[in-house]
C-alpha positions as CSV (number, residue, x, y, z in Angstrom):
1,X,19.0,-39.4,13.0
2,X,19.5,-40.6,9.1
3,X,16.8,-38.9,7.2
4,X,15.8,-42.5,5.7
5,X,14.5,-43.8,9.1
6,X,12.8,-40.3,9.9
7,X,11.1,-40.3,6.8
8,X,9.4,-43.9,7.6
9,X,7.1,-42.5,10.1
10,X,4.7,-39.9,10.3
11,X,4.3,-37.3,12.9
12,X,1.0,-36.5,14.4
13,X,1.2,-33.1,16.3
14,X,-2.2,-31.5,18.5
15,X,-1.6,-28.2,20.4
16,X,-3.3,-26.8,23.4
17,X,-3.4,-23.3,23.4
18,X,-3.9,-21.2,27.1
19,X,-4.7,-17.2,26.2
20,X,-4.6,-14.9,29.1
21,X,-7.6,-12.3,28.5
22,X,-7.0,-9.0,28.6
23,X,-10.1,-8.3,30.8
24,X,-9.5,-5.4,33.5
25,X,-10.8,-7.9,36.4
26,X,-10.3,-11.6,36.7
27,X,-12.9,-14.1,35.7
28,X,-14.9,-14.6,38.7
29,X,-14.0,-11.8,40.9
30,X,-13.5,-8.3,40.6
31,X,-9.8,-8.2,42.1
32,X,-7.5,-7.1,39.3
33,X,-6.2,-8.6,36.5
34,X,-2.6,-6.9,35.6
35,X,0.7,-8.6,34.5
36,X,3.8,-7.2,37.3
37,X,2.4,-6.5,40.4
38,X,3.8,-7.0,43.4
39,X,3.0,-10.7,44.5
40,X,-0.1,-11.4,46.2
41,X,-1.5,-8.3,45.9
42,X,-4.2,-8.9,43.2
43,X,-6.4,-11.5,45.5
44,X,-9.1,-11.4,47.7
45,X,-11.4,-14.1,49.6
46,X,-12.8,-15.4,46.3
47,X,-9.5,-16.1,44.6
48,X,-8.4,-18.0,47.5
49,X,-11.5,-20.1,48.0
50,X,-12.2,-19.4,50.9
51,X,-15.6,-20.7,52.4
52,X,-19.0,-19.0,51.9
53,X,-17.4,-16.9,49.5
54,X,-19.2,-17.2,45.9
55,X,-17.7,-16.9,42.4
56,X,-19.5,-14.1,39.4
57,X,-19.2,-14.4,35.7
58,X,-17.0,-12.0,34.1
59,X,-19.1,-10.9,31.2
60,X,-16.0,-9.8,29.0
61,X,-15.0,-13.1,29.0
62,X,-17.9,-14.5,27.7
63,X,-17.7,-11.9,24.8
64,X,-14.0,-12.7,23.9
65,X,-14.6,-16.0,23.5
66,X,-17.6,-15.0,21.1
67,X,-15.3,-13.1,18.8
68,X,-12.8,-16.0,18.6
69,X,-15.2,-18.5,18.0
70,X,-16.3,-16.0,15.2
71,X,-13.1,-15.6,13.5
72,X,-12.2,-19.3,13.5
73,X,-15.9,-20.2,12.3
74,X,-17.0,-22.3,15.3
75,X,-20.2,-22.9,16.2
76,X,-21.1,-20.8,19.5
77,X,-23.1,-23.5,22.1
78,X,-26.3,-21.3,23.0
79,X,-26.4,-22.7,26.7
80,X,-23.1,-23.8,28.4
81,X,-22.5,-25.5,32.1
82,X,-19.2,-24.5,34.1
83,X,-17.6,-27.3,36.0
84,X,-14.9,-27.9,38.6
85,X,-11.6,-29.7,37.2
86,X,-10.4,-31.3,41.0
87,X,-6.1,-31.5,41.6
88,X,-4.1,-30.1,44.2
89,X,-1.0,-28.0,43.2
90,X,0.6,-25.7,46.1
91,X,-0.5,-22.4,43.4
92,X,-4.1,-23.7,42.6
93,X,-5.6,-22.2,46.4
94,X,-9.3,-23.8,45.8
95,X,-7.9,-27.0,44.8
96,X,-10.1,-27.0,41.8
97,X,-10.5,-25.1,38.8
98,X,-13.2,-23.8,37.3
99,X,-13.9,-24.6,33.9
100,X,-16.0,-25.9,30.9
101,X,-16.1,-29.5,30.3
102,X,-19.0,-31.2,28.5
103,X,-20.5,-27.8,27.0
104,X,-17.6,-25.6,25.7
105,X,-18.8,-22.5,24.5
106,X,-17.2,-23.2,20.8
107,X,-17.0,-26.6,18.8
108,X,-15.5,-26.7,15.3
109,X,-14.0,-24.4,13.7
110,X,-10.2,-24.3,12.0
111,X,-7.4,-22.1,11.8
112,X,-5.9,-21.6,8.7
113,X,-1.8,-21.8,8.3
114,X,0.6,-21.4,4.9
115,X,3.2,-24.5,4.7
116,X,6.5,-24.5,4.0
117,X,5.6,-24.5,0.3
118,X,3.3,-21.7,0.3
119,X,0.3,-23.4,0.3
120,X,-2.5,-23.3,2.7
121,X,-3.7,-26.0,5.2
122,X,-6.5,-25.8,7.3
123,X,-5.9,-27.3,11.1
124,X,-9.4,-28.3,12.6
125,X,-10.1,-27.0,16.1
126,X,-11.9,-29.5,18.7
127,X,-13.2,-26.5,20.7
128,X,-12.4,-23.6,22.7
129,X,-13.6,-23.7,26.5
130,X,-13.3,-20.9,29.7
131,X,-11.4,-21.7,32.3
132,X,-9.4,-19.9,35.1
133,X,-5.8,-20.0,35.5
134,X,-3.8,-20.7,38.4
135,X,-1.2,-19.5,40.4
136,X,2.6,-19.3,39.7
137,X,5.3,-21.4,41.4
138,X,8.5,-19.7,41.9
139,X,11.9,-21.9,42.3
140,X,14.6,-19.4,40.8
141,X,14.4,-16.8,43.9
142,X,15.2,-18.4,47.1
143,X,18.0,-21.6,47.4
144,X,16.1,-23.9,49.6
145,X,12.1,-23.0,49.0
146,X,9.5,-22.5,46.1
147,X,7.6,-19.3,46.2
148,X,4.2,-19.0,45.2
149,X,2.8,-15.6,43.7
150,X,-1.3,-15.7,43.4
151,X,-1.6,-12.7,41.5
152,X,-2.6,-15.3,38.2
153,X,-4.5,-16.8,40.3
154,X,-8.3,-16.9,38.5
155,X,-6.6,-14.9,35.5
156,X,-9.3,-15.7,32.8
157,X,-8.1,-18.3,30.0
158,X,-9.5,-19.4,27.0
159,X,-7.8,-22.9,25.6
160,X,-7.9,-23.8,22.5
161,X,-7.9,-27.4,21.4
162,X,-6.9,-28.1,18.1
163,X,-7.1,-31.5,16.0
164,X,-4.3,-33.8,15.7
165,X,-4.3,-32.5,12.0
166,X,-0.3,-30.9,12.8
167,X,2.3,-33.3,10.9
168,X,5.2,-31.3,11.5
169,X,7.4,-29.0,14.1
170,X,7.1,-26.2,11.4
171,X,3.7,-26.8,10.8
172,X,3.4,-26.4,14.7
173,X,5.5,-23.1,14.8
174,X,3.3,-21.9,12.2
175,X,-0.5,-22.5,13.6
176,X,1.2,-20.9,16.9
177,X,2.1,-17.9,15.1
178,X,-1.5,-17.7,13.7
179,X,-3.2,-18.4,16.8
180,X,-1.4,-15.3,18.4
181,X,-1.6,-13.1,15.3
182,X,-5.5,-13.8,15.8
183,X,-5.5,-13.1,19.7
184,X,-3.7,-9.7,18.9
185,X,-5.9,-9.0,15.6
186,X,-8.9,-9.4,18.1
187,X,-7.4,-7.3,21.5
188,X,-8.4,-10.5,23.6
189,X,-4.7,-11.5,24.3
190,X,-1.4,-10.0,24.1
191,X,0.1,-13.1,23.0
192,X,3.6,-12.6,25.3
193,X,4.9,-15.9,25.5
194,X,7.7,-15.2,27.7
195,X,5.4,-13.1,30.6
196,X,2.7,-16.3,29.9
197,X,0.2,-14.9,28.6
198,X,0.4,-17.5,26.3
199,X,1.2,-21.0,26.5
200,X,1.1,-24.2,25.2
201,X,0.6,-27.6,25.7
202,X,2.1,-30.1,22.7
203,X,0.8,-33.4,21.9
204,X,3.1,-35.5,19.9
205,X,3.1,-39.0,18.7
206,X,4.8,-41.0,15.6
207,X,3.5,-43.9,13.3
208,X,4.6,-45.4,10.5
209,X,3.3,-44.2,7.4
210,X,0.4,-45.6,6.1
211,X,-0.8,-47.0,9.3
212,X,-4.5,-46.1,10.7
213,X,-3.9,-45.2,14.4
214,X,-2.5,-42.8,16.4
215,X,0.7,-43.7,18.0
216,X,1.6,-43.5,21.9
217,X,0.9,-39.8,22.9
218,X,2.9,-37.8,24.9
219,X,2.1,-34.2,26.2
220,X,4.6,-31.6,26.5
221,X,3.7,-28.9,29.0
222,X,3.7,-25.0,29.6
223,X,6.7,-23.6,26.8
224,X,7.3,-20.2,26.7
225,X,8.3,-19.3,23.1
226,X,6.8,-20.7,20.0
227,X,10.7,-21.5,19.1
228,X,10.7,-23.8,22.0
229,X,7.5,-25.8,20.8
230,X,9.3,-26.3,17.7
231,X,12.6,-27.3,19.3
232,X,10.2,-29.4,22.0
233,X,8.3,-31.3,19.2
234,X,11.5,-31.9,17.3
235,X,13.3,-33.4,20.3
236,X,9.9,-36.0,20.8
237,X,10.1,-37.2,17.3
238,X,13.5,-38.1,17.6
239,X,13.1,-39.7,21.0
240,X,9.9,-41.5,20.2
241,X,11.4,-43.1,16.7
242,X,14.6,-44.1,18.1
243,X,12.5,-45.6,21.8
244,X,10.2,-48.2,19.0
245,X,13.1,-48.4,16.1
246,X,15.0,-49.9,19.8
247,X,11.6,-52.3,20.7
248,X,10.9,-49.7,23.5
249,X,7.1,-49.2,24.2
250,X,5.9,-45.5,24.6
251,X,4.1,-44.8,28.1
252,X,1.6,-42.1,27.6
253,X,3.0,-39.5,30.3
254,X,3.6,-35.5,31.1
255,X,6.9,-34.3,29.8
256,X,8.5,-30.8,30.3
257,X,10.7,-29.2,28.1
258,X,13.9,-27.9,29.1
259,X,14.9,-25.1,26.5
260,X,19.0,-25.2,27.6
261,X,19.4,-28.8,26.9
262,X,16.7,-28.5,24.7
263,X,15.2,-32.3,25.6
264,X,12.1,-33.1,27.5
265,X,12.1,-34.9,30.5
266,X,9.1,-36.8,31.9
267,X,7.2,-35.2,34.9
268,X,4.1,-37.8,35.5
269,X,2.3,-40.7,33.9
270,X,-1.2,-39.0,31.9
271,X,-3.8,-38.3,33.9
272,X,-6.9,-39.5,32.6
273,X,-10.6,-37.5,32.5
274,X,-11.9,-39.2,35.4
275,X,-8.4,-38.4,37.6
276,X,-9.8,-35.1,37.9
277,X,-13.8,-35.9,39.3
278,X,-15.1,-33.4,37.1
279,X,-18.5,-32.6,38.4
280,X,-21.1,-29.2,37.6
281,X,-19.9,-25.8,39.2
282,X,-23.0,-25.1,42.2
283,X,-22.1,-21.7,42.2
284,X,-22.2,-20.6,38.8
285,X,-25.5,-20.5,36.6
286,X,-25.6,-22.2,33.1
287,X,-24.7,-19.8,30.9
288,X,-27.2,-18.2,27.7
289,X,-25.8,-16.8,24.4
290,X,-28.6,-15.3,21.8
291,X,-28.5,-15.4,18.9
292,X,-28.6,-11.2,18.9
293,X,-25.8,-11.5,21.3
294,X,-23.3,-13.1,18.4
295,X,-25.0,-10.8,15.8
296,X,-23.7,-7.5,18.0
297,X,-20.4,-9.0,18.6
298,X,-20.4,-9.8,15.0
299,X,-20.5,-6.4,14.0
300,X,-18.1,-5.0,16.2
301,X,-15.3,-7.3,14.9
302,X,-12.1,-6.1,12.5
303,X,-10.6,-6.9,9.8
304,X,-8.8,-10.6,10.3
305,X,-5.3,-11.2,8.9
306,X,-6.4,-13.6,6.4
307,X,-9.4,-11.4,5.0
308,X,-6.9,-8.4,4.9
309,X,-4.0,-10.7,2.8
310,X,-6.3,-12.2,0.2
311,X,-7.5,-7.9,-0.5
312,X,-3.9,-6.8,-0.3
313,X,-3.1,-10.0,-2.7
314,X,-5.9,-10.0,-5.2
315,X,-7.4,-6.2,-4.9
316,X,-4.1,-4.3,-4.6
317,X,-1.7,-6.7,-6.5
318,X,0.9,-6.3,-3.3
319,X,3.6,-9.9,-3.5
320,X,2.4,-12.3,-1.0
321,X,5.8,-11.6,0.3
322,X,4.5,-8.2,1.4
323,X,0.8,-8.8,1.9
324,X,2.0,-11.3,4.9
325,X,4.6,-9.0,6.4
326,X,2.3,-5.8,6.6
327,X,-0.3,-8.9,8.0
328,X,1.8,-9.8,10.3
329,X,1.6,-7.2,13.0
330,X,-2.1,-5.5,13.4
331,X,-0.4,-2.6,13.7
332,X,1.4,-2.8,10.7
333,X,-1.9,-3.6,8.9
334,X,-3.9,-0.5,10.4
335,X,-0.8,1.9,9.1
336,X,-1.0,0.8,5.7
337,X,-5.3,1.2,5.7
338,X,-4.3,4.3,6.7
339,X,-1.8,4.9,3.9
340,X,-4.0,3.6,1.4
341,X,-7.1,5.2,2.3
342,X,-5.4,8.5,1.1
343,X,-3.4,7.2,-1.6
344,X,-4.0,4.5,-4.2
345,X,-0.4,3.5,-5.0
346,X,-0.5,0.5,-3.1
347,X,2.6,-1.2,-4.5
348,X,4.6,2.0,-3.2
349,X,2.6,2.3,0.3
350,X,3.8,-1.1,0.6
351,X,7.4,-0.7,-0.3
352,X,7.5,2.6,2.1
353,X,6.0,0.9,5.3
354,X,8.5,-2.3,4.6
355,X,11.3,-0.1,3.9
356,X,11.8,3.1,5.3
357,X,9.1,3.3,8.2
358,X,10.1,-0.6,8.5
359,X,14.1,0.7,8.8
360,X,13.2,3.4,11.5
361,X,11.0,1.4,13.7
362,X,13.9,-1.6,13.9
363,X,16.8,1.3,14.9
364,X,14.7,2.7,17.4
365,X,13.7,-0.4,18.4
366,X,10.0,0.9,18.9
367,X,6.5,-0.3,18.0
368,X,4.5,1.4,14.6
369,X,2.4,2.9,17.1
370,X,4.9,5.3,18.7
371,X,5.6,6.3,14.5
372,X,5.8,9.8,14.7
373,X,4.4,10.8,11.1
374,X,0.8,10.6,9.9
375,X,0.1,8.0,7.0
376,X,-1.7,11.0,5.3
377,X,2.4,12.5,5.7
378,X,3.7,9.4,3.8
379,X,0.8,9.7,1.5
380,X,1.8,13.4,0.1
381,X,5.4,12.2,-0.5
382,X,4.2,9.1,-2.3
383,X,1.9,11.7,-4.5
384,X,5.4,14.4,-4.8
385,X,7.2,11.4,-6.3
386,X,4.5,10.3,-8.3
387,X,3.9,13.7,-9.9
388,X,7.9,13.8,-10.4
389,X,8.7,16.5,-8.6
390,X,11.2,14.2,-6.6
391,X,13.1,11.4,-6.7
392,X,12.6,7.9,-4.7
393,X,15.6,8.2,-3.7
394,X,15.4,12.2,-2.7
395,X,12.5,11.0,-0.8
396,X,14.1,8.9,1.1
397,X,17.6,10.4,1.4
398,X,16.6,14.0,2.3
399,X,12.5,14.4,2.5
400,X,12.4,11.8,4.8
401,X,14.6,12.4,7.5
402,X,13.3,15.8,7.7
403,X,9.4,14.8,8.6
404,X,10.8,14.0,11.7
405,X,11.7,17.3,12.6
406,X,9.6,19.7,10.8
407,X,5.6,19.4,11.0
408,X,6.1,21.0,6.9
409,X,4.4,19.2,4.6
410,X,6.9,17.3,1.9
411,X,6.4,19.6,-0.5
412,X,7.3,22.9,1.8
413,X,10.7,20.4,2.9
414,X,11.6,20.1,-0.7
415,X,11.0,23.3,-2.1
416,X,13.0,24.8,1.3
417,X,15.9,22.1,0.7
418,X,16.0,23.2,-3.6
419,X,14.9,19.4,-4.4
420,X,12.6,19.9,-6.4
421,X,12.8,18.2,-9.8
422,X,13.2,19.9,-12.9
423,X,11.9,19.0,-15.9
424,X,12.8,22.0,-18.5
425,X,14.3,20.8,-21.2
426,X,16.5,23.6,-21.9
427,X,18.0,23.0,-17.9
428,X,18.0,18.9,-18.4
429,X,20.4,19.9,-22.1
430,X,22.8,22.0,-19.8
431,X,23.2,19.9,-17.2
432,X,23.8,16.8,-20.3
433,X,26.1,18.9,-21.8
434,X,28.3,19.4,-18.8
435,X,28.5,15.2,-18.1
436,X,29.2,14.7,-21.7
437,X,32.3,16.9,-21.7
438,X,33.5,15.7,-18.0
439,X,33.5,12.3,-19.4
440,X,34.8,12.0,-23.1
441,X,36.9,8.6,-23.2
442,X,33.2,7.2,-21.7
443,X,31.4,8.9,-24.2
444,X,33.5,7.7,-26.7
445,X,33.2,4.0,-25.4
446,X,29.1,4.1,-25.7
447,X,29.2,5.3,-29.1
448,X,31.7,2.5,-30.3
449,X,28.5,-0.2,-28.4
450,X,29.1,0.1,-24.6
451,X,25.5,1.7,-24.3
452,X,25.4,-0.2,-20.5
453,X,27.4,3.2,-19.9
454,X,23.7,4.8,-20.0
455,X,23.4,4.3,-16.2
456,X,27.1,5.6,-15.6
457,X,25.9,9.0,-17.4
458,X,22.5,8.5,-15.4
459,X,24.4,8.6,-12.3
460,X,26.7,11.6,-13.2
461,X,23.9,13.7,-14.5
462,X,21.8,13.3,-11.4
463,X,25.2,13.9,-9.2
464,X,25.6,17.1,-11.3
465,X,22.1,18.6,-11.2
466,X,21.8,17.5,-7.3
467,X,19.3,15.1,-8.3
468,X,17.0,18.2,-9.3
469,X,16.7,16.7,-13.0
470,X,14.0,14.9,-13.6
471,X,14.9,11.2,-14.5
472,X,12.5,10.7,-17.0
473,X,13.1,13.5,-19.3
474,X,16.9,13.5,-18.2
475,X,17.2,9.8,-20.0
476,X,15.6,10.7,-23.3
477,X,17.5,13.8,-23.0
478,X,20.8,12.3,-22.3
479,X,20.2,9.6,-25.4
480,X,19.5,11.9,-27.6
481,X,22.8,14.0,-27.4
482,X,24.7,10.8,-26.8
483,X,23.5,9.2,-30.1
484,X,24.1,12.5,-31.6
């Protein structure tokens, strides 16, 4: 599509996010709730509806909802009503699901994202309501027949609604990656797209610019990688502006994604609210949240990625470049409290987590939590080159390595491996001497102007001492004899 005709008409872009909880049990029975188990093995009478059997509140997922209504600044409802959402599907055993319709436990609220410029935009939420999941229909297995595994069955879910404030597929990919940096920040959700966990719903129309209402929506169900929503949204746009550039009308209908074509194809027409007879849950009590409740789960809550980026930013004077990579993993972010809480070079606890701990984790292809060195580890060798008594690149050439190994400190490493720096000036003058009569045609050249050759003689005095010499007094060292 010619840029020119894209850029006539604006996209407008709502997501529905479903979050898995991690609660141990699901979210009105005790049966279990764990990702890869055998099928049908995590159910009892209550997951499968049968009669006389009566559903309990999972009080866990009352509280997870509380922390991420907290940490997107909703308002929490004091007194909520569950209802039943009626449909048949061959995985949904009751044939209705119970969630929250008219009293969501969290209104408002926003979700803050960073543009492709840099700047940030704020995407309003519509709310955040409970629900169950349901089951999972299986067509890859057997040739002629669809499974269905009921393990996910009443799997608790929170969904979040956001406003149609989304404009474009990168904007899109961006909130998604927030939303599931949140659920991690907060241990509510893993966030594992592809084991769905997490999933989301896209709701994409076009206008043209300057006009007042929303265009024809379409819903695009159930994607399994936040790469696919964008690849999703930007297939819709396409579709939809080339359907009304071609006097097509939009119907408002269903779509699913299919990620190796990468185009949508329509499922079912929308249903409307009143397709699914919502009507109160009689088995479940409304439900009461205090004001002392929030105020307990208030203080129990950590440090949020966006809290952490504006101290890294404007306390510790980290690039926003590295204040949103260390934020980007919690687990990156509780290593580097760690690091700085015993050391206050921030700018080089930064540059170590991003580079060498970064390096190692990437080759073994492991998480920072199976790191095998202490921060407070990292921290000493920060302080050894601080104090000069190593290099950087010492550090990370020879001191580094060895932590793996040896439970010495970095100081007992590099005083065992002869690293450490010296910075005698009567050593530093032999060690000049020797480059300077290795290299006379060179010195000759930086005495006629070439003084560029400074890091040449930099490089051979540090290959001659072993890179023992310390750098500092080895360059005011090596000027003066050069000069002389």
């Amino acid at each position: 599509m010619e840029q020119s005709l894209r850029d006539r008409y604006e996209v407008v872009i709502g997501l529905e996010v479903h979050a898995q909880l991690l609660t141990q049990t699901k979210a009105y029975s005790s049966d279990l709730n764990a990702y890869g188990s055998a099928p049908n093995t995590n159910i009892s009478a209550i997951t499968l509806g049968h009669p006389g059997t009566l559903p309990v509140m999972n009080r866990k997922t009352i509280d997870f909802a509380i922390k991420l209504g907290l940490a997107c600044g909703c308002h929490i409802a004091p007194v909520q009503h569950f209802a039943r959402k009626n449909y048949f599907y061959p995985d949904l055993p009751k044939g209705y699901q119970i969630t929250q319709d008219t009293t969501p436990i969290c209104t408002g609220g926003q979700i803050l994202i960073r543009t492709e410029d840099g700047t940030q935009k704020s995407i309003g939420l519509t709310r955040i309501h409970m629900e169950e999941d349901a089951g999972k229909s299986i067509h890859d297995v057997d040739v002629y027949d669809t499974l269905v595994d009921l393990n996910r069955a009443g799997t608790p879910l929170l969904e979040i609604v956001s406003e149609p404030d989304l404009r474009s597929s990168s904007e899109a990919y961006n909130y998604l990656t927030e939303v599931r940096k949140l659920l991690r920040y907060l241990d509510i959700c893993d966030g594992n797209m592809e084991e769905g966990s997490m999933r989301c719903d896209a709701n994409v129309s076009v206008r043209l610019k300057g006009a007042t209402t929303f265009g024809t929506k379409v819903e695009v169900k159930n994607m399994n990688s936040i790469r696919n929503v964008q690849r999703a949204i930007e297939f819709e746009v396409t579709r939809q502006i080339e359907a009304l550039e071609n006097g097509e009308s939009l119907t408002q209908e269903t779509r699913a994604f299919d990620a190796l074509k990468g185009s949508t194809i329509s499922m079912r027409t929308k249903e409307a609210a009143n397709d699914y007879r919502y009507f109160p849950e009689p088995d479940l009590p409304p439900i009461t949240v205090s004001q002392e409740q929030i105020a307990a789960i208030s203080k129990e809550m950590p440090a949020l990625p966006n809290a952490l980026f504006e101290r890294y930013t404007k306390t510790y004077g980290l690039s926003d470049y590295d204040a949103y990579n260390i934020t980007d993993q919690k687990g990156l972010a509780l290593y580097y409290e760690a690091l700085i809480a015993v050391t206050k070079n921030y700018k080089a606890a930064a540059n170590w987590l991003m580079g060498e701990v970064k390096s190692y984790l990437n080759e073994q292809g492991v998480d920072i939590s199976k790191f095998p060195i202490a921060a407070e580890r990292i921290a000493a060798l920060i302080e050894l080159i601080d104090q000069g008594k190593i290099s950087n690149s010492i550090a990370a050439q020879r001191v580094f390595p060895a932590l793996f190994n040896s439970q010495e400190s970095p100081l007992q490493i590099a005083e065992r491996l002869n690293l450490i720096q010296s910075s005698d000036s009567g050593v530093i003058e032999g060690f000049v001497a020797e480059v300077i009569a290795q290299n006379p045609s060179e010195v000759e050249r930086y005495r006629n102007g070439e003084k560029q050759l400074i890091g040449f003689f930099m490089g051979q005095l540090m290959k001659v001492s072993g890179g023992k010499a310390d750098p500092k007094a080895a360059n005011g060292i090596l000027r003066q004899q050069l000069d002389n």
